[in-house]
Every structure is written in C-alpha cells, then in structure tokens.
C-alpha positions as CSV (number, residue, x, y, z in Angstrom):
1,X,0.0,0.0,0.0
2,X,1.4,3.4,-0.9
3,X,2.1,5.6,1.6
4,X,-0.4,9.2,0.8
5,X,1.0,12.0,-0.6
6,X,1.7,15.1,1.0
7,X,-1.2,16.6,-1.2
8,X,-3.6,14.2,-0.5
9,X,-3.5,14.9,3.2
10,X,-3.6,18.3,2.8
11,X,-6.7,17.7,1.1
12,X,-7.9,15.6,3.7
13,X,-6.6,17.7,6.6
14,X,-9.9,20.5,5.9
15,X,-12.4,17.1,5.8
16,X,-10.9,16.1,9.1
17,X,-10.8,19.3,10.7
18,X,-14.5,19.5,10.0
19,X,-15.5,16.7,11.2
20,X,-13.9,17.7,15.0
21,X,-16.7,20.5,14.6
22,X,-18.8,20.3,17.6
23,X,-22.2,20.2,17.4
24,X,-22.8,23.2,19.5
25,X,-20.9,25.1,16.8
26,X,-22.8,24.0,14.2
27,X,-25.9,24.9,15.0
28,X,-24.6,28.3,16.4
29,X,-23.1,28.7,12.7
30,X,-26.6,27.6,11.4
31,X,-28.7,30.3,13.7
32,X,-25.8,33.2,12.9
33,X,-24.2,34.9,15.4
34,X,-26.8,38.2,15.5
35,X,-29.2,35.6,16.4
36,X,-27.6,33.5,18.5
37,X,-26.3,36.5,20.7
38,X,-30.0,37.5,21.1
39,X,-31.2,34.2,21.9
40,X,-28.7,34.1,24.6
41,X,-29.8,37.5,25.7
42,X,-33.3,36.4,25.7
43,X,-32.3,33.5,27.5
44,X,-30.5,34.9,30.5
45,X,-33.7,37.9,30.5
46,X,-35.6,35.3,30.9
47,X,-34.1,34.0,34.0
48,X,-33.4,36.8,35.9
49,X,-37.1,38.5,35.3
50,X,-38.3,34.7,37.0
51,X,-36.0,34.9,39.4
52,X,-37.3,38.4,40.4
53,X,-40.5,37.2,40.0
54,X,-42.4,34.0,40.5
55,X,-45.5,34.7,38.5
56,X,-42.8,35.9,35.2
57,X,-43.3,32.4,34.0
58,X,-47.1,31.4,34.3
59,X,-48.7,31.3,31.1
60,X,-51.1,34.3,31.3
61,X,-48.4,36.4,32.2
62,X,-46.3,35.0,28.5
63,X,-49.5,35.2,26.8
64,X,-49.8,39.4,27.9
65,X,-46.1,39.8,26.5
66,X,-47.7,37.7,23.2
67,X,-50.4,40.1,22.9
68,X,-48.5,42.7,24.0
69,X,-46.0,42.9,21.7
70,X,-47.9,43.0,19.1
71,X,-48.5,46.0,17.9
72,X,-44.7,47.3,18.2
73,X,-43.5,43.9,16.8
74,X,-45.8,45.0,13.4
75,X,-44.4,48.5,12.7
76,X,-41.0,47.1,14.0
77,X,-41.1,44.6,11.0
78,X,-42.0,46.8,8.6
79,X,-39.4,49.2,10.1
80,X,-36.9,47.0,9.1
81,X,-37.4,46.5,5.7
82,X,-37.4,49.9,4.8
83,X,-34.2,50.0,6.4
84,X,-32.6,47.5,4.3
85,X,-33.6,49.4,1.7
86,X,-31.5,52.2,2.9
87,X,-34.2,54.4,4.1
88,X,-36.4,55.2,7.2
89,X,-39.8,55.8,8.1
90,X,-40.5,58.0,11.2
91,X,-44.4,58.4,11.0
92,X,-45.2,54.6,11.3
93,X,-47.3,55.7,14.8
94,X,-49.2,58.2,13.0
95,X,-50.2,56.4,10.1
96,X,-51.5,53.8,12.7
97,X,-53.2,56.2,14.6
98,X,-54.9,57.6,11.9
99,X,-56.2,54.0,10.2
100,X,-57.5,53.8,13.9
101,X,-59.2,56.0,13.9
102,X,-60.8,56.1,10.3
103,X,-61.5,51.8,11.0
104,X,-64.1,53.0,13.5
105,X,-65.4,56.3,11.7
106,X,-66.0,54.0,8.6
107,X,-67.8,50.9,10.6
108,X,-69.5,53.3,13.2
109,X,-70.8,54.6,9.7
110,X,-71.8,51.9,7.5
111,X,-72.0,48.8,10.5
112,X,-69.7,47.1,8.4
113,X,-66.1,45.7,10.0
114,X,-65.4,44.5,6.5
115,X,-65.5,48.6,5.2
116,X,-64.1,49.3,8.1
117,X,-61.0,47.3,7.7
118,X,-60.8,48.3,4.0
119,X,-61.3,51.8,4.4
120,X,-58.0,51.7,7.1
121,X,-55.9,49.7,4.8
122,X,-56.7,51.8,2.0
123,X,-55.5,54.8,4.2
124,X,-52.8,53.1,5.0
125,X,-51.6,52.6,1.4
126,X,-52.4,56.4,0.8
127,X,-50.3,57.3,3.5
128,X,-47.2,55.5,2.1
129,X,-47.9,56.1,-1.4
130,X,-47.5,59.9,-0.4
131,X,-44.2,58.9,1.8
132,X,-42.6,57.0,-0.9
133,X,-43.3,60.1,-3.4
134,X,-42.2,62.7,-1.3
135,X,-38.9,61.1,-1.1
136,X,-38.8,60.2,-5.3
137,X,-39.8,63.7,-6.6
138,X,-39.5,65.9,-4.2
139,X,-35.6,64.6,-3.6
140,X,-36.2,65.1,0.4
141,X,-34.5,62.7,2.8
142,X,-36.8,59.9,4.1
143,X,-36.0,61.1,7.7
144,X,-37.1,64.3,7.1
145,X,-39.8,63.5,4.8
146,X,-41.6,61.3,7.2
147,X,-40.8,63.4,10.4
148,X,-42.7,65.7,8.7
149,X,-45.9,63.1,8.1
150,X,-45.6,62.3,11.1
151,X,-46.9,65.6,12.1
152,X,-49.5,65.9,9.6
153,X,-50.9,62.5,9.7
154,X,-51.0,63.1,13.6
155,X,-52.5,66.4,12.5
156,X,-55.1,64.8,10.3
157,X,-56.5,61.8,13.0
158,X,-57.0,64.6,15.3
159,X,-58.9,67.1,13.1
160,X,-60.9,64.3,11.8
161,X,-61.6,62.9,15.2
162,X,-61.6,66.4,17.2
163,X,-58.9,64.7,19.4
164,X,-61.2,62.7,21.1
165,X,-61.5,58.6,20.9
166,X,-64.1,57.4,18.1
167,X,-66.5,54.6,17.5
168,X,-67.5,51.9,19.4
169,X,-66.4,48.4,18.0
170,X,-66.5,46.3,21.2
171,X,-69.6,44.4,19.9
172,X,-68.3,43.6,17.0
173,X,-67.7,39.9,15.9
174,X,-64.6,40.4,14.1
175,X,-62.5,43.2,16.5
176,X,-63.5,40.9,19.3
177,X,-61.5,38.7,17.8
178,X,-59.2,40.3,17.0
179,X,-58.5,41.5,20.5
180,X,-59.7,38.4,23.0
181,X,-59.7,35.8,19.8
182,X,-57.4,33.0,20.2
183,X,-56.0,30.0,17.7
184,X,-54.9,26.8,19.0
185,X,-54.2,28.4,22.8
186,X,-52.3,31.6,21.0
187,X,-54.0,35.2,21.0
188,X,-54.8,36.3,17.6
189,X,-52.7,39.0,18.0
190,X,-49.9,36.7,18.2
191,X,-51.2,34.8,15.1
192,X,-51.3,38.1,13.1
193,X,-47.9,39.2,14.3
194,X,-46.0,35.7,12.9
195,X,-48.2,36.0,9.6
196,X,-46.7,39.0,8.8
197,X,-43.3,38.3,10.0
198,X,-43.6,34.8,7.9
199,X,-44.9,36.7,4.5
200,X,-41.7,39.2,5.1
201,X,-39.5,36.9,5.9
202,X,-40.3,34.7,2.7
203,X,-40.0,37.8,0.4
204,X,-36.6,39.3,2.2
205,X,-35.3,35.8,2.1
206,X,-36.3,33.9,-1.3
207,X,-37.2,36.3,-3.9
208,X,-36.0,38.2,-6.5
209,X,-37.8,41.7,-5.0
210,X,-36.1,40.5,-1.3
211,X,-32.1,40.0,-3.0
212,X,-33.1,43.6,-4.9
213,X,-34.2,45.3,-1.7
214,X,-30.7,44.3,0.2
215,X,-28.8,45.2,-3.3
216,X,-30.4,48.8,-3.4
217,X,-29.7,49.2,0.5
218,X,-26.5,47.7,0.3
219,X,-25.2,50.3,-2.9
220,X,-27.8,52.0,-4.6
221,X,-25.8,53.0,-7.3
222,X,-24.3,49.2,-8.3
223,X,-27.8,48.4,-8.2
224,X,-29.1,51.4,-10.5
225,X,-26.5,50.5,-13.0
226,X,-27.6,46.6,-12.8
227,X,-31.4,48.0,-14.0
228,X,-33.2,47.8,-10.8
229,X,-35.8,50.4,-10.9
230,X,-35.1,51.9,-7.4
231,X,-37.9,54.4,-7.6
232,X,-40.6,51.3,-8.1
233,X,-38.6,49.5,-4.9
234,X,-39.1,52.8,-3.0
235,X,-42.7,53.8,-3.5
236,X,-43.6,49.7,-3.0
237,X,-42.2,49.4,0.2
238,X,-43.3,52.7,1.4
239,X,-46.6,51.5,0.2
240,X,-46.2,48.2,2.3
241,X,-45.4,49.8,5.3
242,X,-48.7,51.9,5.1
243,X,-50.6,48.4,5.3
244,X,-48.7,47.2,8.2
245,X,-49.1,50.2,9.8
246,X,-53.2,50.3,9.1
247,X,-52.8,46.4,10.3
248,X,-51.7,48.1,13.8
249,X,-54.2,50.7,13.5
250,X,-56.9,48.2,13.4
251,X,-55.2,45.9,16.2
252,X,-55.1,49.2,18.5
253,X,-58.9,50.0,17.8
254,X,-60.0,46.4,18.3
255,X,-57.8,46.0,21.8
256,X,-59.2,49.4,23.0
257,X,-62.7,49.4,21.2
258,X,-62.6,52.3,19.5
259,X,-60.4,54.7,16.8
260,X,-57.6,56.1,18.9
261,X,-56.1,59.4,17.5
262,X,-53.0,59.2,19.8
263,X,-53.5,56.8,22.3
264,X,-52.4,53.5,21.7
265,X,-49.8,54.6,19.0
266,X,-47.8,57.7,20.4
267,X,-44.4,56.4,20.7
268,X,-44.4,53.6,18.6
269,X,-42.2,55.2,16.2
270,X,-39.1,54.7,18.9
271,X,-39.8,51.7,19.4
272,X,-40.0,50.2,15.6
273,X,-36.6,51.5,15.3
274,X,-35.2,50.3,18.6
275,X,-37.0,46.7,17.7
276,X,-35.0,46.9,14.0
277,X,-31.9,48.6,15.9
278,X,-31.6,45.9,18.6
279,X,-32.2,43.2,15.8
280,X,-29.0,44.0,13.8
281,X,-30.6,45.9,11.0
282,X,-28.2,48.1,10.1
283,X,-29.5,51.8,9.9
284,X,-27.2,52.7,6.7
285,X,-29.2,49.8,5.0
286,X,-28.7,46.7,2.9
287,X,-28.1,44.3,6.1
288,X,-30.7,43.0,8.3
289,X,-33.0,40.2,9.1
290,X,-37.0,39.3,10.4
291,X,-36.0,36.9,12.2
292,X,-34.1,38.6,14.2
293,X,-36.0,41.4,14.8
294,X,-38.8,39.2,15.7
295,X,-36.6,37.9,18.7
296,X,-35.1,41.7,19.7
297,X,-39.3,42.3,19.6
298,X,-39.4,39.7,22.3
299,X,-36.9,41.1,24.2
300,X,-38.4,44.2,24.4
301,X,-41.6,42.6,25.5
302,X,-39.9,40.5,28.2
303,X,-38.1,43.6,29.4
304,X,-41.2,46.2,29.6
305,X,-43.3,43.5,31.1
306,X,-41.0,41.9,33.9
307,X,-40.2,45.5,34.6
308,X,-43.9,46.5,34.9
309,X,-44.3,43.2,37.0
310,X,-41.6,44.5,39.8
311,X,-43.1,47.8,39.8
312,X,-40.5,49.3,37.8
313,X,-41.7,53.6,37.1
314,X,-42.5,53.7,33.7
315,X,-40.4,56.6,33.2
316,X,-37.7,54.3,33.9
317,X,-39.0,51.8,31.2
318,X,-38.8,54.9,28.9
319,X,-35.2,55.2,29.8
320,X,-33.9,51.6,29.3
321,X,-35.7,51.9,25.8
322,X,-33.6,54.7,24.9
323,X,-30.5,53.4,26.6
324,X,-31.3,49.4,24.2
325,X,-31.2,52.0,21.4
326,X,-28.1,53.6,21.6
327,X,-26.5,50.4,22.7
328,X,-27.7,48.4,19.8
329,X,-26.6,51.8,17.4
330,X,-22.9,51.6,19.1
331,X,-22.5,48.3,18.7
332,X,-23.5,48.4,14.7
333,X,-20.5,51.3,14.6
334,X,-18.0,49.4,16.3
335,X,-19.0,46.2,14.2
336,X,-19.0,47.9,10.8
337,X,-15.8,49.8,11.7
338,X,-17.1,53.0,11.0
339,X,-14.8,56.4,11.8
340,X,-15.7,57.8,15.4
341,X,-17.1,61.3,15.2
342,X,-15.2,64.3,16.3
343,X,-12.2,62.1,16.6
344,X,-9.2,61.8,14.3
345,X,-9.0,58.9,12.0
C-alpha cells in the first residue's frame, strides 16, 4: 500500500478538521451569530425576570407579553425593511393612529367591520404612497420627509376625530377577535404578528424583490447600473409599510374598542426603530434580518413586562428603551468599523 502523498492529506486535513466540529458550533453557525447573541440574551432575561419574580413564567403572564408585543412587533417589522432598503420611516405611529381612527369612523358609519377594515388599509396605502413620493420627486431625505408626516398624519386623525376617541367596535364579531380571539391556545394577535413576519420573511429571504431590496440598501448605485428600478422598490415598500401600519391601527382599535387618534400609538415610532436597531438591521441599509428582529421584539416585551411586573416607574422603562437604542446603534459602529465622530481617524 502506498504511503499518501503530502497533497492528499492536505486535502484531507480540511475534511478532518470539520469533522472535530462540535455540534454546539454547528448549530450556532446555522442560527448566525446576531441571532444566537439575542437568543442568549433572551435567555438569561428570561431568567433573571423569573428569578425576580415568581409569576414571570405562568402562562397568562407569557401570553400578555404575546399580545403585547404585538403591535410594536408589526411597525417594527416593517421598520426594518425599509431599512434595508436604505431608508427610514419615522411616521409609522401616526399612520397607525390615523387607520385607527378612520376603521371605527367607517364601521360606526356603514356597520360594516369589513368597510371598516378596507377603508383603514386603503389609508394606510395612501399614506405610504404619499411617503414614498415625497422622497422620489420631491428629492427630500426619508428622515425628514416622514418626520414631517408624522406631524401631519397626527394632525389629520386629530382634526378628523376632534382629538377625542371614536366609534364603538366592542360588539363587533370580528374586532372581538381580534382583541380576545385566540388560535390553538395563542392570541390572535400573536397569530397576526408571525403571519406577517412569515410573508416578510419569505419575500426578504427567497425572492428576487427581497435580493433587490438588500442590493439597493447595500449600494444604490451598483444596483441602478444593474437595471433595478429603485424608484418602483421605493414607493412599494413605502406602500407596504402603510398596510402594516393600518394592520396596527386596526389591532389598536380592536384592543381598545374604538379609533384612537393618539392613544395607543404615540411612541411607537421609537420603538419600531429600537426593535430593527436591537435586531441587527443596520440603519445605513442593505443588512438585516426578520427573524431577528422578531426575537429583539421579544426582548423588548420581556423587558417592559418583567419590569412592569416589579413595579419598575414607567419613566424608567422609557429610559432603558432609549439606553437598548443607543446600545444596539454603538455596537452596529464598532462592528461595521465606521470612523468615530469628532475624533481623528
């Protein structure tokens, strides 16, 4: 028998040096380390809220976080695909606050939860249409263009509902369940929340419009000169995020019974970004994932409700929000090696 060649085990050296792989490593390669860094942060959350407190684990209490998270976890979705895409969109409360408040207007009108819903989701696509436009022909920057719709779509629920809370839709059949509905033991809410995240998900992840989104995010101008139509990309996903946004809308007015120009939505604009933020999207676009924004969502569910379970002031809540955000901002510099302001290079 020959003796092998020094080629032949070099070649074999890389098979053999797989092999001694652990398993643990190969399904932390398989998850990716953004992910497996928040499951591990989940993880230990986890643990220390039930340590702090007994009831953390009990399954109404997991349910409330479910349910809870919900509405944050929609606009936080959407959040970050237009991030990938290289943009932003800052009025993603008010847009929900005004399908709010037009779902109950419409079926206080007509009696119909089907108009209803129509007439917010139409809104909705109005809303981002108008967004997505802005940006394309009036060359303004999407943080500025939708800080600015923020204020007049916040303007526009409260002129139309004279800043006061509309409707009544807790009789209805369909925003009942929506709101106390449940699906094999899971809220509704849940079950809306992991549709959505599923349909983006499978569009990000297998087709041609999700490899085009990261390519126009990633370098806009590579990806002009390979014939994507970046203006289409941009008023489509603008477009999108008006329907998630009217989704939330209509989640908010069936969980409260009624079209809520403020309440219920105020806010929610910090926390889509922190949710995208926290998840690894990165804010200069073309890099990011659903899933893991779906688990930073979680984590930011976990956190506000264990907090609220010890007593915790909300003011405080506001703070670690803002402190998860600049965390989660800081550690997307350091990774991506980016230049330190105000300090020499």
């Amino acid at each position: 028998m020959s003796t092998p060649t020094r080629t032949e085990s070099e070649e074999r050296a890389p098979a053999a040096e797989a092999e001694r792989v652990s398993p643990v490593r190969r399904v932390l390669t398989a998850i990716g380390v953004q992910n497996s860094s928040l499951l591990l942060t989940l993880i230990a959350l986890v643990i220390l809220m039930s340590s702090l407190n007994e009831n953390f684990l009990r399954t109404n209490n997991l349910l409330l976080i479910g349910s809870a998270i919900t509405i944050m976890g929609l606009l936080s979705l959407v959040q970050t695909l237009v991030i990938i895409l290289g943009a932003l969109d800052i009025s993603v409360g008010s847009m929900a606050g005004l399908a709010s408040v037009v779902s109950a207007m419409v079926f206080t009108s007509t009696g119909s939860s089907a108009v209803g819903t129509l007439a917010a989701i139409g809104v909705g696509v109005v809303c981002g249409l108008v967004n997505g436009m802005i940006i394309i022909f009036g060359r303004v920057n999407p943080v500025v263009a939708t800080l600015a719709m923020l204020a007049t779509y916040k303007g526009i629920a409260q002129v139309v509902s004279d800043g006061k809370a509309q409707g009544y839709t807790g009789a209805d059949d369909l925003f009942i369940f929506l709101a106390k509905g449940s699906i094999a033991g899971l809220p509704t809410l849940v079950w809306v929340f992991l549709l959505v995240a599923a349909i983006l998900h499978f569009l990000l992840r297998y087709t041609d419009i999700g490899r085009n989104i990261y390519a126009i995010g990633g370098n806009d101008t590579a990806a002009r000169l390979a014939g994507i139509n970046i203006n289409r990309y941009i008023i489509g996903v603008y477009a999108l995020v008006g329907v998630v946004a009217a989704i939330a809308g209509l989640l908010i007015t069936a969980r409260t019974g009624s079209g809520q120009p403020t309440s219920g939505s105020e806010g929610l604009e910090l926390l889509a970004v922190t949710g995208a933020a926290l998840g690894g999207t990165m804010l200069k676009g073309g890099k990011g994932s659903i899933i893991s924004t779906v688990l930073a969502v979680i984590i930011l569910g976990v956190l506000n409700n264990g907090m609220s379970g010890l007593g915790v002031n909300p003011f405080w809540q506001n703070m670690a929000t803002g402190t998860l955000l600049v965390v989660a901002v800081v550690l997307q510099q350091v990774r991506g090696g980016e230049r330190r302001v105000g300090l020499p290079v």
